[in-house]
C-alpha positions as CSV (number, residue, x, y, z in Angstrom):
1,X,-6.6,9.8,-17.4
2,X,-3.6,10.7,-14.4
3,X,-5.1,9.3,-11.2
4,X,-5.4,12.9,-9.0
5,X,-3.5,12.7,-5.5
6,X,-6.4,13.5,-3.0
7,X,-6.2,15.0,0.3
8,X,-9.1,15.0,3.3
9,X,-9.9,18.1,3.7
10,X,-10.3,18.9,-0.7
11,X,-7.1,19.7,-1.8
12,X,-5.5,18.2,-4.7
13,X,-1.4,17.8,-4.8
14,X,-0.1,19.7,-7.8
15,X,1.4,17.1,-9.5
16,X,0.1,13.3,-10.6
17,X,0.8,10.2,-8.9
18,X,4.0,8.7,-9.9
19,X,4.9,5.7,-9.4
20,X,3.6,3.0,-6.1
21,X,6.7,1.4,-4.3
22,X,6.1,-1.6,-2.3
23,X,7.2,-3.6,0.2
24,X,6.0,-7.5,0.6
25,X,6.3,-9.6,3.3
26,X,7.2,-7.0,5.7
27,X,4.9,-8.5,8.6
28,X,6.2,-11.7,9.9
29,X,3.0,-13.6,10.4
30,X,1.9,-12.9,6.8
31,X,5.0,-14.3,5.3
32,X,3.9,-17.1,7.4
33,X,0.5,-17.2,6.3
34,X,2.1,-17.8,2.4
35,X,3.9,-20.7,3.3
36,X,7.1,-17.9,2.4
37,X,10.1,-17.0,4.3
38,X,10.7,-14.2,6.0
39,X,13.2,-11.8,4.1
40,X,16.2,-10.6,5.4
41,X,16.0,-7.2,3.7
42,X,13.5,-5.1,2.2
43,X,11.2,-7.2,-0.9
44,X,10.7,-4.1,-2.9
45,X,8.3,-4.0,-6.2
46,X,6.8,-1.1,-8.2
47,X,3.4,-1.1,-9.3
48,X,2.9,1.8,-12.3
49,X,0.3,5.0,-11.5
50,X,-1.9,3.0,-14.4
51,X,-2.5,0.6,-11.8
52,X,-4.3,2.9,-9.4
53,X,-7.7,3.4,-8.7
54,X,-9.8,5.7,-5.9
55,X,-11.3,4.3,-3.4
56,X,-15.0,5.1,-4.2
57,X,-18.7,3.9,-3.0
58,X,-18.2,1.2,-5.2
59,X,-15.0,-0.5,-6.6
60,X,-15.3,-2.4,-10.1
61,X,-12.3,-4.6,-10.6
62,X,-10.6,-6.9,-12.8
63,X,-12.5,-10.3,-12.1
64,X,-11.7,-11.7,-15.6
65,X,-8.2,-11.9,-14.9
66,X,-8.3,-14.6,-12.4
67,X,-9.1,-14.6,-8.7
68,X,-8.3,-11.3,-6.6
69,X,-7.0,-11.2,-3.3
70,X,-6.4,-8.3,-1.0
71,X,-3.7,-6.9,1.4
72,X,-4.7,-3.5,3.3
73,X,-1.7,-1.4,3.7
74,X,-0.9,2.2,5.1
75,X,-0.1,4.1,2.1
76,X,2.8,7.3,2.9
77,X,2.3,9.9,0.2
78,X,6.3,11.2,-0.7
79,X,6.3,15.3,-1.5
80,X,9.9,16.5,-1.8
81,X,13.1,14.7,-3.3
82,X,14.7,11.5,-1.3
83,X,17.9,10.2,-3.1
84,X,20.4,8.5,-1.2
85,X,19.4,9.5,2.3
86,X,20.4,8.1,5.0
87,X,18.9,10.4,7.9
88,X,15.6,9.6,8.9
89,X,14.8,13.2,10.0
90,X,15.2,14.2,6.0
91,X,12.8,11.0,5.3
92,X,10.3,12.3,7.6
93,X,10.2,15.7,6.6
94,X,9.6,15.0,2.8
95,X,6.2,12.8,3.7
96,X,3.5,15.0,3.1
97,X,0.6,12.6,3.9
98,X,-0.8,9.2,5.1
99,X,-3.6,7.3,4.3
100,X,-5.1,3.5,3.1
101,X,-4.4,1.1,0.2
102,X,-5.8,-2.0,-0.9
103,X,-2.2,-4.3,-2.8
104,X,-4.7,-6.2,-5.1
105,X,-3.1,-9.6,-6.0
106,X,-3.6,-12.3,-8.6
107,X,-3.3,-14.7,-6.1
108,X,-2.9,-17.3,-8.5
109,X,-0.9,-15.8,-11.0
110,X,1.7,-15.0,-8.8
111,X,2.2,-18.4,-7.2
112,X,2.3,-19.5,-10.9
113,X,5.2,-16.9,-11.2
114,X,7.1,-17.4,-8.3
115,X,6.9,-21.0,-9.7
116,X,9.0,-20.6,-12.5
117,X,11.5,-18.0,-10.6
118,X,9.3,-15.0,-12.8
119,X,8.8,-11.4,-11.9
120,X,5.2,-10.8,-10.5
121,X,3.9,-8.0,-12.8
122,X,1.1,-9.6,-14.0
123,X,-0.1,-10.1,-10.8
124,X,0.5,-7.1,-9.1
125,X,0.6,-4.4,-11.9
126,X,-2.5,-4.8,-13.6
127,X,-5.4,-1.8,-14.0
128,X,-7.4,-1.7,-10.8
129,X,-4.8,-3.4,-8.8
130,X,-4.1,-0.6,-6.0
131,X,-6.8,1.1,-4.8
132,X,-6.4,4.1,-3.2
133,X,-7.9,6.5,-0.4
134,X,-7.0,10.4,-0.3
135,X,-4.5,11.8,2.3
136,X,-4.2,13.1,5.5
137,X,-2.3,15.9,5.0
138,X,0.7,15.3,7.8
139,X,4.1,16.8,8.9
140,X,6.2,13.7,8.4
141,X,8.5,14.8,11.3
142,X,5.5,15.1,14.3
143,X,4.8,11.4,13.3
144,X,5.0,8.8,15.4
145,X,6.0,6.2,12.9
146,X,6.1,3.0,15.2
147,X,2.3,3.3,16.4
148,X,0.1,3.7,13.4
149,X,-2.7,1.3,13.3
150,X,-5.0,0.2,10.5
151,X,-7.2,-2.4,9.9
152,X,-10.1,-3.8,6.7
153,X,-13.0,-5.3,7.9
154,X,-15.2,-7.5,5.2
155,X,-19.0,-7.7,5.4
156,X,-18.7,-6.3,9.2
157,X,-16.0,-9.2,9.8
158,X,-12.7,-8.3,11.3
159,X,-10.0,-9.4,8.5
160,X,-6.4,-7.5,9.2
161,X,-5.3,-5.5,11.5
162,X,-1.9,-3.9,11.1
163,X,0.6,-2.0,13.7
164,X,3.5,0.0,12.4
165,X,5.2,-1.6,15.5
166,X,5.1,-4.9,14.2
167,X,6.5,-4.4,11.0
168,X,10.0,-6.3,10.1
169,X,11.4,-3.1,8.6
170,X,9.8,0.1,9.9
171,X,8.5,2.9,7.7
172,X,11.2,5.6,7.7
173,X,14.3,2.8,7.6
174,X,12.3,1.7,4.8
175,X,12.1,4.6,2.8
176,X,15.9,5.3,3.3
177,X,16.5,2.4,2.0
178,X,14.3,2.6,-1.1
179,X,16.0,6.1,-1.9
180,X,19.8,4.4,-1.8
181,X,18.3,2.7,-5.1
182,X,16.6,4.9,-6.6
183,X,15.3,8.3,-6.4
184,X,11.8,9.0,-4.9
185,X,10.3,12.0,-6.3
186,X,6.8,14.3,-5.2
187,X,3.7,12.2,-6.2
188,X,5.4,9.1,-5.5
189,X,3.4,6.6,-3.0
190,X,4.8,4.1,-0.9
191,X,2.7,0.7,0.4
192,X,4.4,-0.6,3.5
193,X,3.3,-3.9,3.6
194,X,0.7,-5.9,4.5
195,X,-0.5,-7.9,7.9
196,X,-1.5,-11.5,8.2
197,X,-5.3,-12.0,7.2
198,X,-5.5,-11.8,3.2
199,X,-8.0,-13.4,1.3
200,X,-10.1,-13.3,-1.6
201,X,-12.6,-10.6,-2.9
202,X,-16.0,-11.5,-4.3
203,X,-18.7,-9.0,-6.1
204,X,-20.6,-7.8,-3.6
205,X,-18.6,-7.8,-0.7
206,X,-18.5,-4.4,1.8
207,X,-15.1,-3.1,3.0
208,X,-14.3,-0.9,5.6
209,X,-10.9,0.2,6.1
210,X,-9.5,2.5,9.2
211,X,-6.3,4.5,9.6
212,X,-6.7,4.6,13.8
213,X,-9.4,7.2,14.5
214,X,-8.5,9.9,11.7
215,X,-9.7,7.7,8.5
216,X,-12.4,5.5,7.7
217,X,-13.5,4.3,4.3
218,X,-16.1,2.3,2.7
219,X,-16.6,0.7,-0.7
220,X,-18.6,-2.3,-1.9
221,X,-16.9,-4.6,-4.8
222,X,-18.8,-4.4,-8.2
């Protein structure tokens, strides 16, 4: 079944979820945290719509497939065209929403990956591996991109807290740059990276992600 595009207030975006374009390493003190170094230019991935789950009540994941660890990100939901822009006004204006992700990792998979100089599909793409909160529904162009924070607490205990301003390569430069590779079309979602503070998830655990005042979610891992 297409995973449905959610916003806030009810409303559903006529089209399904394409595909989930991210960004890693775009905080410096998580690239840090990895023992990896910090990139130069934009470390750009796709993770399929297959891969994407809601963030509900409860959130049953893949545990069989090795250890899971997450990265909270703010999530920017794409609804019109970008292909080889260059102005970040035209980047703005086709963002239709905002809202929370969890970048679900095979923690050990990848490092396996990265090992052998190996794409990190297996431990990025798998079912279940980006959870995903509905929408604010947003005028792209009245944002200010460069003070957005977020944050995941675990169990009541602080664990990330993210601010647009700290990121190595900001949200609408970022986007530009994705589209001067390849096009970004309605539906499309875009992860923009994660702060320091990942760690891995156990059954059981509460999270509570916020998007500043206007978002706050709950889920408990099953």
């Amino acid at each position: 079944m297409a995973f449905i595009l959610r916003f806030e207030d009810g409303r559903t975006l006529d089209r399904p979820l394409g595909k989930i374009v991210c960004v890693g390493r775009n905080y410096a003190a998580h690239a840090h945290e990895l023992d990896n170094p910090v990139p130069e230019a934009p470390l750009i991935f796709i993770k399929p719509a297959t891969s994407a789950i809601p963030i509900d009540p409860q959130l049953a994941l893949r545990f069989d497939l090795g250890e899971i660890h997450y990265e909270a990100e703010l999530a920017v939901l794409i609804t019109a065209p970008l292909s080889r822009v260059d102005d970040e006004h035209e980047v703005a204006s086709a963002i239709g929403g905002i809202g929370l992700a969890l970048d679900l990792t095979l923690r050990d998979v990848q490092s396996e990956l990265k090992a052998k100089g190996y794409p990190w599909e297996l431990a990025k793409a798998f079912d279940g591996a980006c959870p995903l909160g509905p929408f604010i529904a947003v005028d792209g162009t009245a944002i200010d991109w460069r003070d957005l924070r977020f944050g995941l607490d675990i169990d009541d205990e602080p664990r990330q807290r993210g601010h647009s301003a700290e990121m190595l390569f900001p949200v609408l430069g970022l986007i530009a740059h994705m589209s001067q590779r390849f096009t970004l079309e309605p539906g499309d979602v875009v992860l923009t990276g994660t702060p320091k503070g990942v760690g891995k998830l156990s059954v059981g655990q509460r999270l509570r992600l916020t998007l500043g005042e206007e978002q706050h979610l709950e889920t408990r891992i099953v």
